[in-house]
C-alpha positions as CSV (number, residue, x, y, z in Angstrom):
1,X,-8.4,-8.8,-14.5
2,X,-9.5,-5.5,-12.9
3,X,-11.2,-4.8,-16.1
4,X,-14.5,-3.8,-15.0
5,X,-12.7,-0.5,-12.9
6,X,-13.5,1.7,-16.5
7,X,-17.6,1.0,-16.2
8,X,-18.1,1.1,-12.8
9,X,-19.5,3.9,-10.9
10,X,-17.9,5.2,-7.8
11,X,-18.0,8.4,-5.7
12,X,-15.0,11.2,-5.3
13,X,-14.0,11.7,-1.6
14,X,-11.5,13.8,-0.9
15,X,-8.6,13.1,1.3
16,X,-10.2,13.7,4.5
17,X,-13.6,12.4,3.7
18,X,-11.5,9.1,2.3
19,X,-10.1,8.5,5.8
20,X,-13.0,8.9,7.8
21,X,-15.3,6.8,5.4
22,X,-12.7,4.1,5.3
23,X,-12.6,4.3,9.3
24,X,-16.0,4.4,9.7
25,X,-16.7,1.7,7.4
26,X,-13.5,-0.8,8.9
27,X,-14.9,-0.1,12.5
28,X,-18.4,-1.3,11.8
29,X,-16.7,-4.8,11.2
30,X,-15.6,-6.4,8.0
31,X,-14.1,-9.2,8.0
32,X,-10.8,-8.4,5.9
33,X,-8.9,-5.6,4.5
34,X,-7.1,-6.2,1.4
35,X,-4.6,-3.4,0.1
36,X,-2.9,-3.6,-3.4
37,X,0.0,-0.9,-4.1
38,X,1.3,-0.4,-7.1
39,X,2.8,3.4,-7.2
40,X,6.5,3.3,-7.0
41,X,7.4,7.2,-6.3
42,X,5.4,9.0,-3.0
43,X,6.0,11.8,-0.6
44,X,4.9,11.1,3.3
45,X,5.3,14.5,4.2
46,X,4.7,14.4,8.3
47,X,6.1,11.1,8.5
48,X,9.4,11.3,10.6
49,X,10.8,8.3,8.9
50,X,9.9,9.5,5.5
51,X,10.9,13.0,6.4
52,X,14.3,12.3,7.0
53,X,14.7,9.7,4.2
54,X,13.8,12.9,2.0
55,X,16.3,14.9,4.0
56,X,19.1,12.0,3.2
57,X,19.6,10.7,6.7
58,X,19.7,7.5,5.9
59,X,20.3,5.9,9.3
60,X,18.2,8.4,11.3
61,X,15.0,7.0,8.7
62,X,15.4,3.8,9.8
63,X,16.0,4.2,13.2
64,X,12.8,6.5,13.3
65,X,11.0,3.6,11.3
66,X,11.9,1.0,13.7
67,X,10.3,3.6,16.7
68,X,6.6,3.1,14.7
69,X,6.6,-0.6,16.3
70,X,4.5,-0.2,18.7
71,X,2.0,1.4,17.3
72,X,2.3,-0.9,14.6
73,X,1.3,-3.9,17.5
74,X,-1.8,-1.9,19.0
75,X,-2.9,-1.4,15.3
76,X,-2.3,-5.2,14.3
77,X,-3.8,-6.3,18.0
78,X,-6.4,-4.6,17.6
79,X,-7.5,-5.8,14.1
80,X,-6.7,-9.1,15.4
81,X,-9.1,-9.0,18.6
82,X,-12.1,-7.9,16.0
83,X,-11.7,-10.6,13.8
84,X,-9.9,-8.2,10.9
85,X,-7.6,-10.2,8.5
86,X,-4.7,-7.5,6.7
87,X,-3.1,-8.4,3.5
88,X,-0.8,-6.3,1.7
89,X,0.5,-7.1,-1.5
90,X,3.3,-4.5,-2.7
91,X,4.2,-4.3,-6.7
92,X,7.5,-3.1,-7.2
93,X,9.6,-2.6,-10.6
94,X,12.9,-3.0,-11.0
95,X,15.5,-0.9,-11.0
96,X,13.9,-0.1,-7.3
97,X,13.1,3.3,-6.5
98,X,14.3,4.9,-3.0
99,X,10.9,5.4,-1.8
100,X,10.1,1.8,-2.4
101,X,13.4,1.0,-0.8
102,X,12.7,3.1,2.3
103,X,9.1,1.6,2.3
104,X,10.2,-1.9,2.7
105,X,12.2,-1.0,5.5
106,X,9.1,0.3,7.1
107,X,7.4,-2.6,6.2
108,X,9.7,-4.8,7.2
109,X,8.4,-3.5,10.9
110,X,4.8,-4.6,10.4
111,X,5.7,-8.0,8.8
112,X,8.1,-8.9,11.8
113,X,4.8,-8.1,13.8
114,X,2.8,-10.8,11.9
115,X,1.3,-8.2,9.0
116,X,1.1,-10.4,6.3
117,X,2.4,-8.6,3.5
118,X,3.8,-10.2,0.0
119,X,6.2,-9.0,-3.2
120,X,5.2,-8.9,-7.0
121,X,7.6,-8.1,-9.6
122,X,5.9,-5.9,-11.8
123,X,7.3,-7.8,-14.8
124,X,5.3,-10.7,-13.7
125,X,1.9,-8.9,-14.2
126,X,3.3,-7.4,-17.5
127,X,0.0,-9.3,-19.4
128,X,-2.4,-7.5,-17.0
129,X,-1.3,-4.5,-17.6
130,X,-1.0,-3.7,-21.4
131,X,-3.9,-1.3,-21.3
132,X,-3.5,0.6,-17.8
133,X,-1.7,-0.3,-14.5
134,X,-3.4,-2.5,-11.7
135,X,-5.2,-0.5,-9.5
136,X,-4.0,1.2,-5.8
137,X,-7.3,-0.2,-4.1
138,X,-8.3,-0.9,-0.4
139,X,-11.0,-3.7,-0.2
140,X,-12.7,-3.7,2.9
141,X,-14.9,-7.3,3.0
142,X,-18.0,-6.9,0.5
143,X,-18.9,-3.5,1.9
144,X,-16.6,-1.0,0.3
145,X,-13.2,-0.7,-2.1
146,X,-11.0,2.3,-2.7
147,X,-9.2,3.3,-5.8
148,X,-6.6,5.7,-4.5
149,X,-6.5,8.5,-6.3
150,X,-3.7,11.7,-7.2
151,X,-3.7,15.6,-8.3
152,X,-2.2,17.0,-11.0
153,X,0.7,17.2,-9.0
154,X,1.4,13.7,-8.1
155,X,-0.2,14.5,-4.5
156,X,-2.9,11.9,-3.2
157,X,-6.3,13.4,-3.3
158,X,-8.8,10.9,-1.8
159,X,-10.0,7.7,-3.6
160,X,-12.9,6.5,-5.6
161,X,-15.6,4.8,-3.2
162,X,-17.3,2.0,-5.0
163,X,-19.9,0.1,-3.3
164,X,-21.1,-2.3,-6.4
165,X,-20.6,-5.7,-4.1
166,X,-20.3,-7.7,-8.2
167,X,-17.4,-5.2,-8.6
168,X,-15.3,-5.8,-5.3
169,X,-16.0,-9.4,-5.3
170,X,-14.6,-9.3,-9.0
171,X,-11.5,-6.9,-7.9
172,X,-11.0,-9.4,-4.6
173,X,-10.8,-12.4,-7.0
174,X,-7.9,-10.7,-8.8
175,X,-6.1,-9.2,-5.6
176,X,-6.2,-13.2,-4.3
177,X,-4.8,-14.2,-7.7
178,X,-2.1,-11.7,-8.0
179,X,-1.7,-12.5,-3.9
180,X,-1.0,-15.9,-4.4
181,X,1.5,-15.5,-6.9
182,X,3.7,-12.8,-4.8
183,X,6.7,-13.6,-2.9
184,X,7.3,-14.0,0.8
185,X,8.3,-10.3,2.2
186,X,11.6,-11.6,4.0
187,X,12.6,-13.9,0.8
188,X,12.1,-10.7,-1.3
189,X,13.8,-8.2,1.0
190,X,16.8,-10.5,1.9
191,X,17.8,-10.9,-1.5
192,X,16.8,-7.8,-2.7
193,X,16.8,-4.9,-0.5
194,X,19.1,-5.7,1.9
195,X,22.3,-5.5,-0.1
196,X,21.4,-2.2,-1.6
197,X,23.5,0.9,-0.7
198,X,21.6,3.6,1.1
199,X,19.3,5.6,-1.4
200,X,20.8,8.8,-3.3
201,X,18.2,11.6,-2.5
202,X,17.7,13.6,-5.4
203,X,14.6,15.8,-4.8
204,X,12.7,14.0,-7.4
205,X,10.4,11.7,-5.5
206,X,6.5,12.8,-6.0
207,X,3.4,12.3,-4.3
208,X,1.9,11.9,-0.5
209,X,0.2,9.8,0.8
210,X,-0.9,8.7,4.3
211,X,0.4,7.3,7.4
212,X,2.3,3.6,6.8
């Protein structure tokens, strides 16, 4: 599964050149957008929710996180009157990290607005991913994917465009095969999530990435 990512060609965008091909591309009509995430540690700098999760305010985060709803709606409403179908599927490893913590509570938002988002144990996938990890991708219908890609630092940099239709098809067969095997957001965060103490900050969480 996903083993083609080593011989396929893509193109390097950088951050902003990511975003706006990926805008482009979704408003030109695709059908679905499928999103696999497997990174467990991330900075959102600019995000206010992230921002003061980072700065330890534990409450304040997910007061501000609860304050994205509406946007949240016009973004899932609007997706919904062209015809766009979102699924997310999260990874997340145990013991969980307080960024994936925090980003469940985000989630959380979108899933109580109808996103339709789903939990894998990374332990389940432990076969697939002997060699390498299973890619961060965005798959927008047949026309383009994303790998999601990092600096030196940790930081995300852009992604890797690929266009090969065999390839995405091939990636979209094992995003709906990992999909089906995840578990219902609410039956994961309920069990999981919910009982956790608030997050201990620590300064040690790396990366960025977009907006949620």
């Amino acid at each position: 599964m996903f083993d083609s990512f080593p011989r396929s060609t893509s193109e390097r965008l950088d951050r902003p050149t990511y975003h706006a091909d990926l805008s482009r591309v979704y408003a030109g009509g695709v059908g679905f957008l499928n999103k696999l995430e497997r990174g467990q540690h991330f900075k959102e700098r600019g995000f206010p929710s992230w921002e003061a999760f980072a700065d330890g305010d534990w409450e304040r985060a997910l007061s501000l996180a609860d304050e994205r709803r509406e946007d949240y709606a016009q973004e899932l409403g609007q997706a919904s009157r062209s015809g766009v179908t979102h699924r997310r599927l999260r990874v997340v490893e145990f013991p969980i990290t307080p960024y994936v913590q925090w980003e469940l509570f985000v989630l959380r938002v979108r899933v109580d607005l109808g996103d339709d988002i789903r939990i894998l144990d990374a332990h389940d996938i432990s076969n697939i991913e002997r060699s390498r990890p299973v890619p961060e991708v965005v798959i927008l219908g047949d026309a383009a994917m994303y790998e999601v890609v990092y600096d030196e630092d940790g930081n995300a940099a852009g992604a890797n465009r690929y266009t090969d239709r065999s390839l995405i098809r091939e990636t979209n067969v094992g995003f709906d095969a990992l999909y089906e095997r995840g578990e219902e957001f609410h039956d994961f965060f309920d069990r999981e999530i919910v009982t956790l103490p608030p997050p201990q900050m620590s300064g040690a969480t790396t990366g960025s990435r977009g907006s949620r």
